[in-house]
C-alpha positions as CSV (number, residue, x, y, z in Angstrom):
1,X,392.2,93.2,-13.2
2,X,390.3,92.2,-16.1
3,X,388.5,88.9,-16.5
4,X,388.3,87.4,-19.7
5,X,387.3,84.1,-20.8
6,X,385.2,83.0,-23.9
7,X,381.5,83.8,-23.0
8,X,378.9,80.7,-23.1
9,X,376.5,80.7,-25.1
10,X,373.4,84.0,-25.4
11,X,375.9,86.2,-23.6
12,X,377.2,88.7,-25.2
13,X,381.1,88.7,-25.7
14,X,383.9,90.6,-27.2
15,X,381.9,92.0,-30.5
16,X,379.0,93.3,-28.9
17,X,378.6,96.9,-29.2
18,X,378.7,99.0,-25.9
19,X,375.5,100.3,-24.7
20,X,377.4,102.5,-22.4
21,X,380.9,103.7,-23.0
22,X,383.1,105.1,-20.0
23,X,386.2,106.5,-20.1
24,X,388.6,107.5,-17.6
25,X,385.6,108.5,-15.4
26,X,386.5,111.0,-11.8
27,X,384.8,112.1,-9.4
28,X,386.5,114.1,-6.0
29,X,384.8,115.2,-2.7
30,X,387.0,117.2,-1.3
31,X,390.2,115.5,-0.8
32,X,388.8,111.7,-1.3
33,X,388.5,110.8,-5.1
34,X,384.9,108.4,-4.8
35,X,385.7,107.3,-8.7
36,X,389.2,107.5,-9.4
37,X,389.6,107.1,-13.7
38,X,387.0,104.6,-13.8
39,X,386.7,103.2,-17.6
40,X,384.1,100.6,-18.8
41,X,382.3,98.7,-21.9
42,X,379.0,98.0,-20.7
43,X,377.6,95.6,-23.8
44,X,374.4,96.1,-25.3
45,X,371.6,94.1,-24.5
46,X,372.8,92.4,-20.8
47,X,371.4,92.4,-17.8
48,X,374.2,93.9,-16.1
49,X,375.3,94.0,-12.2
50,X,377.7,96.7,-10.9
51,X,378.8,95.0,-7.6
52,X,381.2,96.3,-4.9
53,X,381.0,96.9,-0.9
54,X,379.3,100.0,0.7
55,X,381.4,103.6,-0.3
56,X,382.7,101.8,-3.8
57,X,381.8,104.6,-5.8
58,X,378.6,102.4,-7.1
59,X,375.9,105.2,-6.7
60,X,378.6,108.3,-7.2
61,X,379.4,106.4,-10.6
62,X,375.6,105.8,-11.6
63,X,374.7,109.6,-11.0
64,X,377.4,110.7,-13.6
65,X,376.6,107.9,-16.1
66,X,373.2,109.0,-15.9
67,X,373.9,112.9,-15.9
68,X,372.5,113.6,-12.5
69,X,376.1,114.2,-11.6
70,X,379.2,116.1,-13.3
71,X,382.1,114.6,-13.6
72,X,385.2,116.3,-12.5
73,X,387.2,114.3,-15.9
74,X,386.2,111.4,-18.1
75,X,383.6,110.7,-20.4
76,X,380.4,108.9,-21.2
77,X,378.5,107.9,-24.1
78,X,375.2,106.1,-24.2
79,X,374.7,104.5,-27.5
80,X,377.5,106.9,-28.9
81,X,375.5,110.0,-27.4
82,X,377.6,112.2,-25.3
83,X,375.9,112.4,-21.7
84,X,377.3,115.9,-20.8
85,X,378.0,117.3,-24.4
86,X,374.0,116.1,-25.7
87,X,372.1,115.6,-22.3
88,X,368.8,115.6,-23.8
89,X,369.2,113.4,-26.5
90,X,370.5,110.5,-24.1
91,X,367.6,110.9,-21.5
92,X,365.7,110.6,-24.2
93,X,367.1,106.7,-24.4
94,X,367.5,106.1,-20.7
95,X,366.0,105.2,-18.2
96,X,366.6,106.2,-14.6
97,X,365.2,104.7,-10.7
98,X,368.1,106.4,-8.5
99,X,368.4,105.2,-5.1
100,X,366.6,107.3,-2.8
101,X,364.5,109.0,-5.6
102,X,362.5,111.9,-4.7
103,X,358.9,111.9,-6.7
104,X,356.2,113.9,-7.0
105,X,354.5,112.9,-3.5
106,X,350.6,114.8,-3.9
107,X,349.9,113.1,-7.4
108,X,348.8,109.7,-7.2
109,X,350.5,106.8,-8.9
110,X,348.2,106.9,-12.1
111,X,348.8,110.5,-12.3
112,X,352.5,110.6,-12.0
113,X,352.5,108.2,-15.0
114,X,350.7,110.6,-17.4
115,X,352.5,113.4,-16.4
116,X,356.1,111.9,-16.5
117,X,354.7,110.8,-20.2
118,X,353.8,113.9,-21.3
119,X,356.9,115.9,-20.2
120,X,358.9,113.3,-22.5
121,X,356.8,114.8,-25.2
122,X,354.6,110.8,-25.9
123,X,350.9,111.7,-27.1
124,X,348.7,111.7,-24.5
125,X,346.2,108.7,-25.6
126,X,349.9,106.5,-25.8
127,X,350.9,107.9,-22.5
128,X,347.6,106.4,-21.1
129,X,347.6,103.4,-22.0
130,X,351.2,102.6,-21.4
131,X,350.4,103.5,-18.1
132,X,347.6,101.3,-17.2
133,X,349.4,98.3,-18.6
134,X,352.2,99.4,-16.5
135,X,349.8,100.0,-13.2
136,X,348.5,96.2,-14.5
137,X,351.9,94.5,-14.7
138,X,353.8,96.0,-11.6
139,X,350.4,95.2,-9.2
140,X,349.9,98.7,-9.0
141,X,346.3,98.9,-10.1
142,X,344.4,99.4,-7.2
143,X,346.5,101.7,-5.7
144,X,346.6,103.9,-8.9
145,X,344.2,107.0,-7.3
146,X,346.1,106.6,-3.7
147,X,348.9,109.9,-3.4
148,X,352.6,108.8,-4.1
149,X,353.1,109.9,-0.6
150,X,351.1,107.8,0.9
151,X,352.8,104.2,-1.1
152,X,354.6,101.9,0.8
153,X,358.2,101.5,0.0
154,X,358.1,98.5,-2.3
155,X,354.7,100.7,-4.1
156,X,357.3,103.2,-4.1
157,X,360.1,101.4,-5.9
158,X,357.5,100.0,-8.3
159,X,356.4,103.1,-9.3
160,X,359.2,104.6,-9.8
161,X,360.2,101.8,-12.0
162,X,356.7,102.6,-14.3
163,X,358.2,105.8,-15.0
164,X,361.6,104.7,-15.6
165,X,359.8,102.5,-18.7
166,X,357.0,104.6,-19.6
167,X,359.2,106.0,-22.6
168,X,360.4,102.6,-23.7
169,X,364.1,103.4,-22.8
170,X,367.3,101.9,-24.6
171,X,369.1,101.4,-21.3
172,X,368.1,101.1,-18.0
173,X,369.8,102.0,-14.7
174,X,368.8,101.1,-11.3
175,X,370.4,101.5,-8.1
176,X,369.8,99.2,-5.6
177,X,365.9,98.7,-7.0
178,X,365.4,95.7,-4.5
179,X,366.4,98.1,-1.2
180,X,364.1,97.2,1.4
181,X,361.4,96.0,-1.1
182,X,359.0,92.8,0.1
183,X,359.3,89.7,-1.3
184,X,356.4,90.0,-3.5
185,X,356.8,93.1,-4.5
186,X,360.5,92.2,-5.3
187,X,359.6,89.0,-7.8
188,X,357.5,91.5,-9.6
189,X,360.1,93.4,-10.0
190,X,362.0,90.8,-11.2
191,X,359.7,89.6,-13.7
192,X,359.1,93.0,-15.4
193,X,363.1,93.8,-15.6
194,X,363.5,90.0,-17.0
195,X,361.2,90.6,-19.7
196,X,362.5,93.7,-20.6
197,X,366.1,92.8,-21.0
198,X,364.6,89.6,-23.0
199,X,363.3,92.3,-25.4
200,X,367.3,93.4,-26.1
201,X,367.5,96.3,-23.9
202,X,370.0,96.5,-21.7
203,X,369.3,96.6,-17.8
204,X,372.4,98.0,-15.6
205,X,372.0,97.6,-11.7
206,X,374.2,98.2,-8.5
207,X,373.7,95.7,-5.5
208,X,375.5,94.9,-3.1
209,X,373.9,91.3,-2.8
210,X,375.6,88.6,-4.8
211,X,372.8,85.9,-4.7
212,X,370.7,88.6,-6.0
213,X,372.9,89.4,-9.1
214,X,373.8,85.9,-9.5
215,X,370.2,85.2,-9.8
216,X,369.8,87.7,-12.7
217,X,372.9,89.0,-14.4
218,X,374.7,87.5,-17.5
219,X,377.3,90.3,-16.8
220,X,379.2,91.6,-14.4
221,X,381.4,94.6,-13.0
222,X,383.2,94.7,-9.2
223,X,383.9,97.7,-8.3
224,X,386.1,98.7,-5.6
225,X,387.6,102.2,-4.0
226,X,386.1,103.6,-7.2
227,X,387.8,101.6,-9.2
228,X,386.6,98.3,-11.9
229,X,388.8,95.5,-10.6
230,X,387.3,92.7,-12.8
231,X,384.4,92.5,-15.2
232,X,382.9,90.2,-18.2
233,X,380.2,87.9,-18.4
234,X,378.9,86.0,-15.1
235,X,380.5,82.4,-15.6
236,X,384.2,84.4,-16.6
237,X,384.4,86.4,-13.4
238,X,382.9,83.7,-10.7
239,X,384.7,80.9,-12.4
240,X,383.8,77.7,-10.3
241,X,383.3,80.0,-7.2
242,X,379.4,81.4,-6.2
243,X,379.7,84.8,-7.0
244,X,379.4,86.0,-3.7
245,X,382.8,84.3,-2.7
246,X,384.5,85.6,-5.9
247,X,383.7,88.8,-5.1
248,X,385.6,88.6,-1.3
249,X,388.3,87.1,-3.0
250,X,388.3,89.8,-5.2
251,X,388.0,92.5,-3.0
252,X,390.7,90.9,-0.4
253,X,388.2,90.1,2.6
254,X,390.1,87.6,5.2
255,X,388.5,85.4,7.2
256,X,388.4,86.4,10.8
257,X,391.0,84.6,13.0
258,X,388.3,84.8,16.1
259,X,390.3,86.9,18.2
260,X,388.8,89.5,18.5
261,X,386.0,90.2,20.2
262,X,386.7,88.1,22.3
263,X,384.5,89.1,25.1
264,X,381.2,89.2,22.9
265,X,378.4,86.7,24.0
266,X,378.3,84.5,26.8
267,X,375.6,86.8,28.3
268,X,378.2,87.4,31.3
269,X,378.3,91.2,32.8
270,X,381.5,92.6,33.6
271,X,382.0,93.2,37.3
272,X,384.4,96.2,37.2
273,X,387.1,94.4,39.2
């Protein structure tokens, strides 16, 4: 199902070029097929949501969009670069905070920055600087000399977002950034990824909380069984709905009847007779 409505006004619509092109994207393990011919237009400069229940194929699409994971058919293009024909080219122009992400635990925050800047090749005075604005910005700055492994997770999440922007990326991909992050530490997050789509860049996400994309997305894409079952700009796909109940509808989630468990609650312990 495609969604398609005219887009209001500062979203983008049908003539926006694609930041990210995907084409008939798979992906099999073993016998169960996580993305099963999965195409998309992602539009350039959006602050994108890819939405859809646990086991969608959210993360297994992410890691092949983002070359961390080979397709077993399809293609994808990142501002018309190849992922897995030019890989280094389009890292080059992305950006990357995978969920889970595994970092360099005995260097502190300040000195992950500078090294993840100088491995991208960024002269070393640049690097620097970019990282204590960074460190700044993200309320990192007095943690900056404390080991990675010793960062709380929401320090964690926030530093891993640093280096996902060090380099100034075209497109940015996070999976579920907000996971377990604090309150605080999750508005600054919010504020930092705001500003940088408001620059034109383009921001993609996966969550699995509506409220949360609601709050920030102009666009959208539901994914389900690995599978896009509607996408297009916010307002088109929620229509007069929240978001969060478009999406059940979507999916196909029924209300429960109430019979079943039936015998949960009450507090009452079953005698055995």
């Amino acid at each position: 199902m495609q969604v398609s409505a005219p887009p209001p006004s500062g979203v983008p619509g049908p003539a926006t070029p694609s930041a990210v092109s995907i084409q008939g994207l798979w992906k099999h393990f073993g016998t169960q097929a996580a993305v099963a011919g999965l195409s998309l237009e992602l539009p350039a400069g959006a602050f994108i949501g890819l939405v859809g229940p646990n086991g969608a194929g959210k993360t297994t699409t992410l890691s092949m969009v983002t070359g961390l994971l080979r397709p077993d058919q399809g293609t994808v293009l990142v501002h018309g670069g190849d992922v897995w024909a030019d890989p280094v080219a389009v890292k080059a122009r992305i950006g990357i905070l995978p969920e889970g992400l595994r970092m360099f635990e005995r260097l502190s925050g300040r000195e992950l920055l500078r090294y993840n800047g100088r491995l991208r090749g960024l002269p070393g005075a640049e690097v620097d600087r970019r990282a204590e604005e960074l460190l700044a910005v993200l309320d990192l700055a007095r943690d900056a000399d404390k080991l990675v492994a010793d960062y709380s997770t929401g320090m964690r999440k926030k530093i891993g977002l640093a280096a996902a922007l060090l380099h100034n990326p075209d497109v940015l991909f996070l999976d579920e950034p907000f996971e377990g992050v604090d309150p605080v530490s999750a508005q600054t997050i919010r504020g930092v990824l705001k500003r940088y789509a408001a620059a034109g860049s383009t921001v993609v996400f996966s969550s699995h909380v509506m409220e949360l994309v609601e709050q920030l997305c102009d666009w959208v894409a539901v994914v389900n069984a690995g599978r896009i079952i509607a996408h297009g700009p916010l307002d088109a796909v929620r229509g007069e709905r929240s978001l969060h109940q478009a999406f059940l509808d979507l999916i196909g989630v029924r209300e429960d009847d109430g019979q079943a468990l039936g015998w949960l609650g009450g507090g009452n312990v079953g005698s055995g007779q």
